[in-house]
C-alpha positions in Angstrom: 90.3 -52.1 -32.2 88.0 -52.8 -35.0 84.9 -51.4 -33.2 86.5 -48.2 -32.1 87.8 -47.5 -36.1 84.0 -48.6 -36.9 82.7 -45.7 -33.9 85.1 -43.3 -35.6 84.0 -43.5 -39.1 80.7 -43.3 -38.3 81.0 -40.0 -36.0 83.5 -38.4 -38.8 80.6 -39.6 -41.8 78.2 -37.8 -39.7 80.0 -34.6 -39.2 81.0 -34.8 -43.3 77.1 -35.1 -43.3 76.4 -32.0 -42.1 79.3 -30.2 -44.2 77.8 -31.7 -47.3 74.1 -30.0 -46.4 75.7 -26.7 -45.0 78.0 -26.5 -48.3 74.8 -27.9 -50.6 72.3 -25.1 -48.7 75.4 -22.6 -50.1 75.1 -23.8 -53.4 71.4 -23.4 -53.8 71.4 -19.8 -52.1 73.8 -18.6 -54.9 72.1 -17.5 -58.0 72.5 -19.9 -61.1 76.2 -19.0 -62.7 77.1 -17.0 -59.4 80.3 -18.7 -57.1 80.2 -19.4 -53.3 83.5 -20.5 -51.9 81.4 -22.7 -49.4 79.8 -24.8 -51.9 82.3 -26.5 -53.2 82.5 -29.0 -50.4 79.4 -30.6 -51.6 80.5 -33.0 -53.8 84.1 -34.4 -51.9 82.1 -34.1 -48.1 79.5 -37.1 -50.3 82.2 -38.9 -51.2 84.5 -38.7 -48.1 81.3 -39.5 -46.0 80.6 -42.5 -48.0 83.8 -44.0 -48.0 83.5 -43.8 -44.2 80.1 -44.8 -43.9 81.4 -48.7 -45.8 84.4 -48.6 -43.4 82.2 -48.6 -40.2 79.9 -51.4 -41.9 83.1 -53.4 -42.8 84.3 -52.7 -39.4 81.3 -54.2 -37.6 81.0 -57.2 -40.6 84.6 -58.4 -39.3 84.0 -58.2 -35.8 80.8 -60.8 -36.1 83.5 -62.6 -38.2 85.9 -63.2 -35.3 83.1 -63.2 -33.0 84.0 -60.6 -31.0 82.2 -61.0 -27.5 83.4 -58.0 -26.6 80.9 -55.9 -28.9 77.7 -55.9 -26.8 75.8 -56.7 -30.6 78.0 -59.7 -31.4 77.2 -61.2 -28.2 74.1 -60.9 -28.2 73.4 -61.7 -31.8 76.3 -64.3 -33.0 77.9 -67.3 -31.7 81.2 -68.8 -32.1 80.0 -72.0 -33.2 77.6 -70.7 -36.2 78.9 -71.4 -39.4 80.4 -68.1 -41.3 77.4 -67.6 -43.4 75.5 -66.8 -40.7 77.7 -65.2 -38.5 78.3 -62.4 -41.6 74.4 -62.4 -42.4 73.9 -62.1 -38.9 75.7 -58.9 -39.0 72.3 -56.9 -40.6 70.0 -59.4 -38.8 69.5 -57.0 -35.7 68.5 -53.7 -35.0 71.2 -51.7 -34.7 73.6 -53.9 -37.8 71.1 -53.3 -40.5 70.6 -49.8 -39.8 74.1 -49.6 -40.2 73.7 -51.4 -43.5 71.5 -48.8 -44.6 73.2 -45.9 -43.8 76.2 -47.8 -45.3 74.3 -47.9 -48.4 73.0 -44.5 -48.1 75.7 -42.7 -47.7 77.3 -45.2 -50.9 74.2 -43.8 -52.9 75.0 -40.1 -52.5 78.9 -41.0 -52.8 78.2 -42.4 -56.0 75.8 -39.1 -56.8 77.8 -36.5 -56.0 81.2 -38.3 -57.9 79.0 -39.0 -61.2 76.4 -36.7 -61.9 77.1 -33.7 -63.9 74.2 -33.2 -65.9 71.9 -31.7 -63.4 72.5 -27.9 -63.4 74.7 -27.0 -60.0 72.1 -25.4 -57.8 69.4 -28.1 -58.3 72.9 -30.6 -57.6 73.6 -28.5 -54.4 70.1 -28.6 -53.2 69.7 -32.2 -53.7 72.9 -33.2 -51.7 71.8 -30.5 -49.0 68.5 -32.8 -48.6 70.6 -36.3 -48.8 72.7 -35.0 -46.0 69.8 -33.8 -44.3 68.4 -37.1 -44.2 71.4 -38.7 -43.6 72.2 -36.8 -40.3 69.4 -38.2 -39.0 70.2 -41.4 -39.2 73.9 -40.9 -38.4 72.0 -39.7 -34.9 70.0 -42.1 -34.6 72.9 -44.8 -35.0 75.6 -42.8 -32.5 72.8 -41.8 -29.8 70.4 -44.4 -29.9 71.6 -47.4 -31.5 75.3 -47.7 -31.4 76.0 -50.8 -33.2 80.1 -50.5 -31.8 79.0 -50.6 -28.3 81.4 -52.3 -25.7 80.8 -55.0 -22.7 82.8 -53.7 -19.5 83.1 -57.7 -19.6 83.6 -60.0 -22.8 80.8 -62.5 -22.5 82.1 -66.0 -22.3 80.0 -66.8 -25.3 77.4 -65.3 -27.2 73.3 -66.2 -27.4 73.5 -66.9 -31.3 71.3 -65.9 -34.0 67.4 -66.3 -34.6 67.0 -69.7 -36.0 64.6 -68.3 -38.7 67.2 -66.2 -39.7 69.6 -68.8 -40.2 69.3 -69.2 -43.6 70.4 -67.9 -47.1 67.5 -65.6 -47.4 68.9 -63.2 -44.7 71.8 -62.8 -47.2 69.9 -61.8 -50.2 66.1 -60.2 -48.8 67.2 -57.6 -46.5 70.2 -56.2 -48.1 68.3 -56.0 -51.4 65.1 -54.6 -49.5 67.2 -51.9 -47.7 69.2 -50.6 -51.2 65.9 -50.2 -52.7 64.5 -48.2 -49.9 68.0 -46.3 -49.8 67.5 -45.6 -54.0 64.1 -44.3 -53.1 65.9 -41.7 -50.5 67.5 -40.7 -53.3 64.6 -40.4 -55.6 63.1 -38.0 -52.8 66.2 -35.4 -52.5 66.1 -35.1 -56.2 62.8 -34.6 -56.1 63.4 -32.3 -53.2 66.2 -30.4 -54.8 64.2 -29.7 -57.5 61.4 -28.8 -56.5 63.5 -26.0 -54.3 64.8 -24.6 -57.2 62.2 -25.4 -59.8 63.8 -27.0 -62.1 61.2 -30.1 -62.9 61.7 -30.8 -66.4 62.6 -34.0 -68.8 66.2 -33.2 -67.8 65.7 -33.5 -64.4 63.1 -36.6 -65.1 66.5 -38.6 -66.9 68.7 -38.0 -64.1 65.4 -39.5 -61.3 64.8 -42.3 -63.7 67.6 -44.9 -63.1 67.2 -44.1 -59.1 63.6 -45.2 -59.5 64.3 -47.9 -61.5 67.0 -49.1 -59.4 65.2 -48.8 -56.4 62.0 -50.7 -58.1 64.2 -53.5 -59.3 65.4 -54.0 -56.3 62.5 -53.6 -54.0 60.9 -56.2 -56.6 63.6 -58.6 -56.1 63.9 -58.0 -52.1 60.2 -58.4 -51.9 59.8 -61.5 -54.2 63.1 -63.4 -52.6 61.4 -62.5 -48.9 58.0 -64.2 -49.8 59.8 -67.2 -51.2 61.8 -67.4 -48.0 59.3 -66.7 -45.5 57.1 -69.7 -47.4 59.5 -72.4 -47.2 61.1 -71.4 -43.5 57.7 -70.8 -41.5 56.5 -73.5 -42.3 52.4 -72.4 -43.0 52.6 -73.4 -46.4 51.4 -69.5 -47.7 53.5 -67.1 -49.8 51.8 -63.7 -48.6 50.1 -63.3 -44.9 49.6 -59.8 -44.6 51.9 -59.4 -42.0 52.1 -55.5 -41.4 55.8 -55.9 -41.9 55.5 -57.7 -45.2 52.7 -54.5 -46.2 55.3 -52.1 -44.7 57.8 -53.3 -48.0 54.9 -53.5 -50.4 53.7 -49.9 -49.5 56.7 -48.2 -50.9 56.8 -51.0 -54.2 53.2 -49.6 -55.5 54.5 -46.1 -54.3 57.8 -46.6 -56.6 55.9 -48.4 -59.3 53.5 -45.4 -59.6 56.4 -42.8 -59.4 58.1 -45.2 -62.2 55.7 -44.3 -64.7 55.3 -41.0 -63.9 58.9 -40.3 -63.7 58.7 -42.2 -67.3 56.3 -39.8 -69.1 58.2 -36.4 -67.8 61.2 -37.9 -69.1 59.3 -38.3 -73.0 56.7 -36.4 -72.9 57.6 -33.6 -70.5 54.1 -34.4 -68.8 53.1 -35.0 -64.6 55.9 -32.6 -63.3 54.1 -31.9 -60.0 52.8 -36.0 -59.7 56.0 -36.9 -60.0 57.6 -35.0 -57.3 54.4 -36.1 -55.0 55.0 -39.3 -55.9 58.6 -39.0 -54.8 58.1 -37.5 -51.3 55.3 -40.1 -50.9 57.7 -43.0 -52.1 60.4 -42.1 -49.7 57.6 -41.9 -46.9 56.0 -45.1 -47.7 60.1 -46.3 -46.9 60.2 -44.2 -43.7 56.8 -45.8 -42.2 58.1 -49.2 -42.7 60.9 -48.4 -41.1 59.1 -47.2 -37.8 56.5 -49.8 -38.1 59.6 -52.2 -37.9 61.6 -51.1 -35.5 59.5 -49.1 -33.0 57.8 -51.9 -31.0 54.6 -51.1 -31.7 53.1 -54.6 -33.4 54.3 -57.8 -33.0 55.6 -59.8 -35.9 58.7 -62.5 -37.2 59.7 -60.1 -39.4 59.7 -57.2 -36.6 62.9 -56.2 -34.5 61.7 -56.6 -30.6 63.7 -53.0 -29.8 62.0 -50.2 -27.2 59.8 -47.9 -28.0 62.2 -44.7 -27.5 63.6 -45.6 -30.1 60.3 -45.4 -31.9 60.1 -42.4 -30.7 63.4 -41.3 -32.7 62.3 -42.4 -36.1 59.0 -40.9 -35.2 60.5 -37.7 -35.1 62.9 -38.7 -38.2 59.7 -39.6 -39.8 58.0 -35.9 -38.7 60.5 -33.7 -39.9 61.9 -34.8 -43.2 58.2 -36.1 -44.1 56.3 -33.3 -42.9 58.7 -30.7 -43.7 58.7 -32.1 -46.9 55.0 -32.3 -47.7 55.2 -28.3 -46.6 57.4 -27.4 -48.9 55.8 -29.3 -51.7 52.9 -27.7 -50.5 54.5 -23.8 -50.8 56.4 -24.6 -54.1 54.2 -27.0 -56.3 52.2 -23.5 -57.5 55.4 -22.9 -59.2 56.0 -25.8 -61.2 55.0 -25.3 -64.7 52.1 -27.4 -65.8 54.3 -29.2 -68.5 52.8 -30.5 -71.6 48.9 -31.5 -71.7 47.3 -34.5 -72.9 43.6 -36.2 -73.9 42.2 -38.6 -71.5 42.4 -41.3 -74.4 46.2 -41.3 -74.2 49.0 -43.1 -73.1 49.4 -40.5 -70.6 45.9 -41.0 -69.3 46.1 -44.6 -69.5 49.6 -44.3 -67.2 47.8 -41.4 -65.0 44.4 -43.7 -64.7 46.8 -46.7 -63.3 48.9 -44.5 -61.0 45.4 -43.1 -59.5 44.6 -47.2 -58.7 48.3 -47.9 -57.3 47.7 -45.0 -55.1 43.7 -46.4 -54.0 45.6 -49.7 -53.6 48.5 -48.2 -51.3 46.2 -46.7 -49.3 43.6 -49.8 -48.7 47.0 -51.5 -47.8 48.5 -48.2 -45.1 44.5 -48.0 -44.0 44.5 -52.2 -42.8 47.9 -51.8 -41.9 47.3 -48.9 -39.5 43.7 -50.0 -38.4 45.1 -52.6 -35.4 47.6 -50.0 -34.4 44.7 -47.5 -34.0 42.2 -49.1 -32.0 45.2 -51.4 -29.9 45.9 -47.9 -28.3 42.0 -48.0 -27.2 42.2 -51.4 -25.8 40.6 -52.8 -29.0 41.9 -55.4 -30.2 41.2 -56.0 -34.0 43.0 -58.4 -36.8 42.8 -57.2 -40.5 43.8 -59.8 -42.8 42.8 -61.5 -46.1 38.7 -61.2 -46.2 39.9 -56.8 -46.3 42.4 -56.5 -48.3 41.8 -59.5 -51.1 38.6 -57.4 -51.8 39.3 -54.2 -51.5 42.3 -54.5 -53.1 40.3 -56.1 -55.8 38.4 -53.2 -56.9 41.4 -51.3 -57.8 43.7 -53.9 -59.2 41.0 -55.2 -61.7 40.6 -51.9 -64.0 44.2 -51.0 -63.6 44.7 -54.7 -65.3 42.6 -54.1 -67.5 43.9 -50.3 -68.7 47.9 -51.7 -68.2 46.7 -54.2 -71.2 45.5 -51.2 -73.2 47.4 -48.3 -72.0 50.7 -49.7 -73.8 48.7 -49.8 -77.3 48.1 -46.1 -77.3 49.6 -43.3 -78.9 51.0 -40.1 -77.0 49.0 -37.4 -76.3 45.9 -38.2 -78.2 44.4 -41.8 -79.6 40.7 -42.7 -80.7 39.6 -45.8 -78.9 38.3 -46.9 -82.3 41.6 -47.5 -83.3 42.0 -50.5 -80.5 38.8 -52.4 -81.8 40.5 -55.5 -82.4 43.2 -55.3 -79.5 40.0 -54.2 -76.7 38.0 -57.1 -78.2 40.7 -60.1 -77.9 41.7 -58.8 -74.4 37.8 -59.2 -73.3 37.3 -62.3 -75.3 40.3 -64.2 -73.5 39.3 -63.0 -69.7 35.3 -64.1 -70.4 36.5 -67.4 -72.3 39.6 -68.3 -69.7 36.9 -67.8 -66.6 34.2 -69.7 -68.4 36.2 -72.1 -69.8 37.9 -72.7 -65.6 33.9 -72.6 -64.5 33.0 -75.6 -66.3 34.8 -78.2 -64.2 34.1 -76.9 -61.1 33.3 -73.9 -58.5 35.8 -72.1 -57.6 36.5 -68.6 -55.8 35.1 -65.6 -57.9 38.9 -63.4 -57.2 41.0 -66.8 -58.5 38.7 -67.3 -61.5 39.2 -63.6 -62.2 42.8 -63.3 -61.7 43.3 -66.6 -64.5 40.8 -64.3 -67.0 43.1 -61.3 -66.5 46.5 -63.0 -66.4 45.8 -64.7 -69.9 45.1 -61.1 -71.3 48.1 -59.5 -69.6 50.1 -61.9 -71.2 49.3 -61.7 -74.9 48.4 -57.8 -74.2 52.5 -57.8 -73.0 53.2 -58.2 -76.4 51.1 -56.5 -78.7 53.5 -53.8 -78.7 55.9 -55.4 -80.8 53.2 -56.3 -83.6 54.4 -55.1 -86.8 57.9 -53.7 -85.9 61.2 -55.2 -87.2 61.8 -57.2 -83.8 65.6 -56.4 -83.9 65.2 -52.3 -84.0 63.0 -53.0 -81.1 64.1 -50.5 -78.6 66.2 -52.7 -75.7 64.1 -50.6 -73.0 60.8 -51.5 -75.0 61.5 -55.4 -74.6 62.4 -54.4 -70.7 58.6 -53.1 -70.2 57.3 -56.3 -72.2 59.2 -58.5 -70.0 58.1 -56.6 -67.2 54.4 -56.6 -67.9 54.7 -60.5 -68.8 56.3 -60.5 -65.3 53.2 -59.3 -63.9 50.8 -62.3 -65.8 53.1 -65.0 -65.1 52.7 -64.1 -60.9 49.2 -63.2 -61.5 48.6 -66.7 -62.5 50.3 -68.3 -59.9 48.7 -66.4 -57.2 45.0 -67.3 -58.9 46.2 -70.8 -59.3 47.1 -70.9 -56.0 44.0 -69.8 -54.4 41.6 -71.8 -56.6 42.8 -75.2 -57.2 45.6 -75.6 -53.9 44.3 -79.2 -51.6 45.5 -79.7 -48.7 45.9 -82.6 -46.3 46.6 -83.1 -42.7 46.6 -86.6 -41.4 48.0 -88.5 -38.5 50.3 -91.2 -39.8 52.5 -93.9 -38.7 55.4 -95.4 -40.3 54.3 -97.7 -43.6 50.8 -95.6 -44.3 49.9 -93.3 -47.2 47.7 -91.1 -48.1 46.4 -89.4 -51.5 46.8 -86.1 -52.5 46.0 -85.2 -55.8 47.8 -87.3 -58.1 50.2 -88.2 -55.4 50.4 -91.2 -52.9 52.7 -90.0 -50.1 53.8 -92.8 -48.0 55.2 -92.4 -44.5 58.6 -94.7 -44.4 60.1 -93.6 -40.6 60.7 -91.0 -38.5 64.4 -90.4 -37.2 66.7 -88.2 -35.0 69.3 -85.9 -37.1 71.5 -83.6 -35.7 73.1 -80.0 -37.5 75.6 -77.5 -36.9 74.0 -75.7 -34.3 70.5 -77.9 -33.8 68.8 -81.5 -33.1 65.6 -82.6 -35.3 63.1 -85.3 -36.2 63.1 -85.9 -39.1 60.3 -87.1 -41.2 61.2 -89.6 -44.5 58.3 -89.5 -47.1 58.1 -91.3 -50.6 56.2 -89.0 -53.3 54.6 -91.0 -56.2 53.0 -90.4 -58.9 51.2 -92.4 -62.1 53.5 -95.5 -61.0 57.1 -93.4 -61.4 59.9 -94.4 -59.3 59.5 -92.5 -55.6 61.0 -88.8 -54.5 62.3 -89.0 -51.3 61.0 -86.0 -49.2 62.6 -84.8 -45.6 60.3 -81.8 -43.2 62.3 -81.7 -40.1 60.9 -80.4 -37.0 63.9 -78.8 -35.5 65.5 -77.5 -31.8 68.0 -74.8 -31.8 70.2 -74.4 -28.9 71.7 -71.1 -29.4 69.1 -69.6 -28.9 66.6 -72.4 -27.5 63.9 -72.7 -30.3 61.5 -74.8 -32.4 61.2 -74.3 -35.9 59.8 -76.3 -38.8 61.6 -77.0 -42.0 58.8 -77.8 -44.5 60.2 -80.0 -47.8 59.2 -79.1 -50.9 58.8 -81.1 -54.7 59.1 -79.1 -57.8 57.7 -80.4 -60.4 56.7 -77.7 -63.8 53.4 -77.7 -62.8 53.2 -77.1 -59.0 54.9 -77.8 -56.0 54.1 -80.2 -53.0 54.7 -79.2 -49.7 55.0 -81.3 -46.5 55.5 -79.9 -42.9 55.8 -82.6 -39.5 54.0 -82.0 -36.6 53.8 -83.5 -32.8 53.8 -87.3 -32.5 50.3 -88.3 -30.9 49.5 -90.6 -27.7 49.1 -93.9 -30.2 52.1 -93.1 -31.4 51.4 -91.3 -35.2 52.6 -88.4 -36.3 51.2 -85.0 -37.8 52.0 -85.0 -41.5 50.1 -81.8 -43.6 50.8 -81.8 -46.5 49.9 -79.5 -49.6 49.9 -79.5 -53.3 50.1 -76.1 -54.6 49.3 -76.3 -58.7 51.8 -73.2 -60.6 52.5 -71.9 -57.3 56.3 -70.9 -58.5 55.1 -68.8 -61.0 54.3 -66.4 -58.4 58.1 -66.0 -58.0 59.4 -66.7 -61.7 57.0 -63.8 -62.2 58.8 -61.3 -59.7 61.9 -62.5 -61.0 60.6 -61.7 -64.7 59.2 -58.3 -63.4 62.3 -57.2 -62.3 64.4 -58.3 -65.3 62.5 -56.4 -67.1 63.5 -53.4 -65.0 67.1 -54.5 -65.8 66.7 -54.1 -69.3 65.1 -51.1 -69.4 68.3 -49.5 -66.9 69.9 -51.0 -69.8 68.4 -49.6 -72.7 68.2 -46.1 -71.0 71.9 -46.2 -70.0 72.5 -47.4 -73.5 70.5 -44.3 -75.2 72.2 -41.6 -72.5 75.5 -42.8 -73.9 74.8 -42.2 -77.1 72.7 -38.7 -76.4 76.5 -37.7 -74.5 78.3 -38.8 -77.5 76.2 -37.3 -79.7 76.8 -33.6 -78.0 81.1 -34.6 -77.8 81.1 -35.2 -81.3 79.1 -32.2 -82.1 80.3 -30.1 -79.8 84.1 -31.3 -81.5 82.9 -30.3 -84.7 82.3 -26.8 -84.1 85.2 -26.4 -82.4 87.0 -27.7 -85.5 84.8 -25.7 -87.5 85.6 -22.6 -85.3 89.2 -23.0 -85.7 88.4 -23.0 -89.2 86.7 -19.8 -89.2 83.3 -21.5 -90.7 79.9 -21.8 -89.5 78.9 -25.0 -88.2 74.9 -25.4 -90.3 73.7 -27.5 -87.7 72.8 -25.7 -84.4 74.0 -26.8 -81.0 71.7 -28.8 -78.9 
């Protein structure tokens, strides 16, 4: 019963889908100030839509719950004997469930538009929900005609062929949900930037409204991206935090997309400045979110983070992809003539310093969409080619250096127009702590030139993070100011673990048998036995290792090497040791002929800083959704109390001396 309510949300959401862009397309063909009886269905058709959207995804999250075998996705996705963590996680960890997820989330994200925003003038509003419903149609079509995630078995299976063992973990309840709602926010960044662009209306008003979208939708693609690293790390097993997996560059394409669109959005919001970059940057964004979409769920490359699903399905968001991205660059195309230029500025600016970056976010985006792409390209002419570290470390590195170096600066300068005289001291102890930190590293060994680098440039970013705050009373400090310090010290603190990583990481694969050690670092990791366990829903071997270190008492370490039975597969569950100043990693392999087993082991110095950094970086996105929901509060208060004060006044019959805003 569940699954049919589920089916029938889902078809009623997507006919309230295409009320809401019929009534929207109303709204923006009246004139401003003019009325159109069909218009005013906007607004309810979003929320309706979205309350109907949740039901369905609620619908399908209780019937992996109950493990109903009777819904063709449970079956072949769940099993009765999982525990409920998984079977509810194992809801979006398909195809067809977390496409559902995101259109759950979509249609919440429009919902919550349409029901709140009133500060955008009406026929920009109607224009943007006319695109939202736009897009999500498509997806609605997608679900019901190509993916129906309610489908039925003419037969209940007698039991169903469980979960991917990779996905059995906590990270599938915290990466892709936080992943999909920041590719959703970025949808809505795109019909805003959409709606208005159709009816011209890019200004710092406009800019205020975008900005918490972006900034959601950063935050959370920050957090998604940073918790999946971590998590595919620890569960493969391989002992690296970033591969290069097309799938993992298909949710980092739209992050430097956002991040670039961040500040832009930023600087049309204060300084009224980048109206046309800001809506590119918004139809590129949302495009950046479409790709990885088709990349993940068209067949076309192999990966563990893929879904394995046909390629006519491909074919769908292909066409998904065509219309709302193509039609989109078209229209930006016809209409960006008739954006005013907004404000100018001087190259020596904080503008320019914020344009300069966003020109090296964009480079880097597309070194990462041309390596990405490459294999895909030449697989279709029987080539077969594999892009990995040795291209994108060093290209990458050509852009991410100067943009380093100008996000230390650019934060120093003053709007509009600055002399770099001014920055003498600031420019000189940013230079003198990368040249003394790389020197300083090069005297007690070799090591890799991008590493050594990356330390130089993380110890400026983080004292450059807070040069801002020199000389102002720390408590008037605005709360949005502290949010881009936080973030920007974010970005040294995972800079640092990533150099530390790739220049000082040892590593150590040994055959062992029970009773020997070996050294690794500072550690002597002995080998104590080798047992059968048994979980849940899997049987392991499991390895027992003593850490020690300088004489202290011995951490007990446990890397299984485990069988799942539903489905049949081999995983390995590394182990790791945290200490402040790295982490140790240990992995078992096969057992050899003579009887010893495969033990690698790693010590990976201030490797967590990678993801304390991520998790900084996107605080500091919290705080600044803070401090600009604090200042809109007060800006609306402001206007009530005036706006009550010449009504007094009016009453009154006097003059109010202060003008209206």
């Amino acid at each position: 019963m569940m699954a049919e309510i589920g089916l029938a949300a889902l078809w009623l959401a997507a006919a309230l889908a295409a009320l809401q862009m019929v009534s929207g397309a109303f709204v923006l063909k009246a004139g401003e100030g003019e009325f159109n009886p069909l218009g005013i269905y906007a607004r309810p058709a979003a929320v309706v839509q979205a309350f109907l959207a949740v039901l369905a995804f609620f619908a399908l999250l209780y019937c992996f719950a109950v493990t109903d075998l009777s819904v063709k996705l449970v079956a072949t996705n769940s099993h009765s004997m999982k525990p409920m963590l998984y079977k509810l996680t194992g809801t979006w960890g398909n195809h067809e469930g977390s496409m559902l997820l995101w259109v759950g989330v979509l249609a919440a994200s429009g919902g919550l538009l349409a029901g709140f925003e009133r500060r955008l003038p009406e026929r920009t509003m109607g224009a943007t929900l006319a695109v939202q419903g736009f897009v999500a149609l498509g997806f609605y079509a997608f679900l019901l005609l190509s993916s129906n995630p309610f489908e039925r078995l003419a037969t209940p299976a007698p039991e169903g062929n469980g979960l991917n063992p990779l996905l059995q973990d906590i990270g599938l309840a915290i990466h892709p949900p936080t992943l999909y709602a920041g590719y959703v926010g970025l949808s809505v960044a795109f019909s805003l930037a959409m709606g208005a662009l159709l009816t011209r209306e890019v200004n710092p008003a406009f800019a205020r409204v975008l900005r918490p979208w972006v900034l959601g939708a950063w935050v959370l693609l920050t957090f998604g991206i940073t918790a999946g690293s971590y998590w595919a790390y620890y569960e493969l097993g391989w002992g690296g935090w970033w591969f290069w997996d097309p799938v993992e560059n298909a949710s980092l394409m739209p992050w430097l997309a956002a991040t670039a669109l961040l500040h832009s959005v930023s600087v049309l919001a204060a300084r009224d400045a980048l109206r046309t970059w800001t809506i590119m940057l918004g139809v590129l964004a949302f495009s950046m979110s479409m790709l990885g979409t088709f990349l993940v769920r068209s067949g076309v490359l192999t990966s563990v983070h893929a879904f394995a699903v046909d390629p006519e399905r491909g074919a769908f968001i292909l066409g998904l992809l065509a219309i709302y991205i193509g039609g989109a660059f078209t229209i930006f195309a016809l209409r960006a003539g008739a954006v005013a230029e907004g404000k100018r500025f001087a190259l020596v600016s904080r503008e320019g310093a914020l344009v300069f970056n966003n020109v090296m976010l964009s480079a880097i985006l597309a070194i990462v969409l041309l390596g990405t792409l490459y294999p895909l390209l030449t697989e279709a002419f029987d080539v077969r080619v594999s892009v990995g570290p040795p291209y994108f470390n060093p290209a990458g590195a050509i852009f991410a250096i100067p943009m380093f170096l100008v996000m230390a600066v650019g934060p120093l300068l003053r709007w509009k127009s600055d002399k770099p005289a001014r920055l003498q001291f600031e420019v000189l102890l940013i230079a003198a702590l990368v040249i003394g930190v790389i020197a300083a590293v090069s005297f007690f060994g070799r090591f890799p030139l991008l590493p050594l680098l990356g330390l130089g440039l993380a110890a400026a970013l983080a004292v450059a993070a807070f040069l801002p705050l020199k000389g102002r009373v720390l408590s008037r400090v605005p709360v949005a100011t502290w949010g881009m310090v936080l973030a920007h010290f974010g970005v040294a603190v995972a800079l640092f673990g990533m150099a530390c990583e790739g220049a000082f990481s040892q590593e150590r694969l040994a055959a062992m048998a029970p009773g020997a050690t070996e050294q690794i670092g500072d550690f002597a990791v002995t080998l104590d036995r080798v047992t059968p366990v048994a979980g849940p829903n899997w049987t392991a071997i499991e390895a027992q290792l003593s850490v020690r270190r300088d004489g202290d008492a011995p951490t007990i370490l446990t890397p299984q090497a485990r069988n799942f039975w539903s489905p049949p597969q081999a995983t390995s569950e590394s182990a790791l040791l945290t200490r402040w100043n790295g982490q140790m990693y240990a992995v078992i392999g096969n057992q050899a002929p003579d009887g010893r087993w495969q033990i690698r082991i790693w010590w990976k110095p201030f490797v967590t800083f990678i993801w304390y950094g991520g998790l900084l970086i996107a605080l500091g996105g919290i705080l600044a959704i803070a401090g600009r929901v604090r200042v809109d509060l007060r800006r609306r208060v402001a206007i009530s109390r005036g706006n009550q004060r010449r009504e007094d006044l009016g009453a009154l019959g006097v003059a109010d001396p202060v003008p209206a805003e």
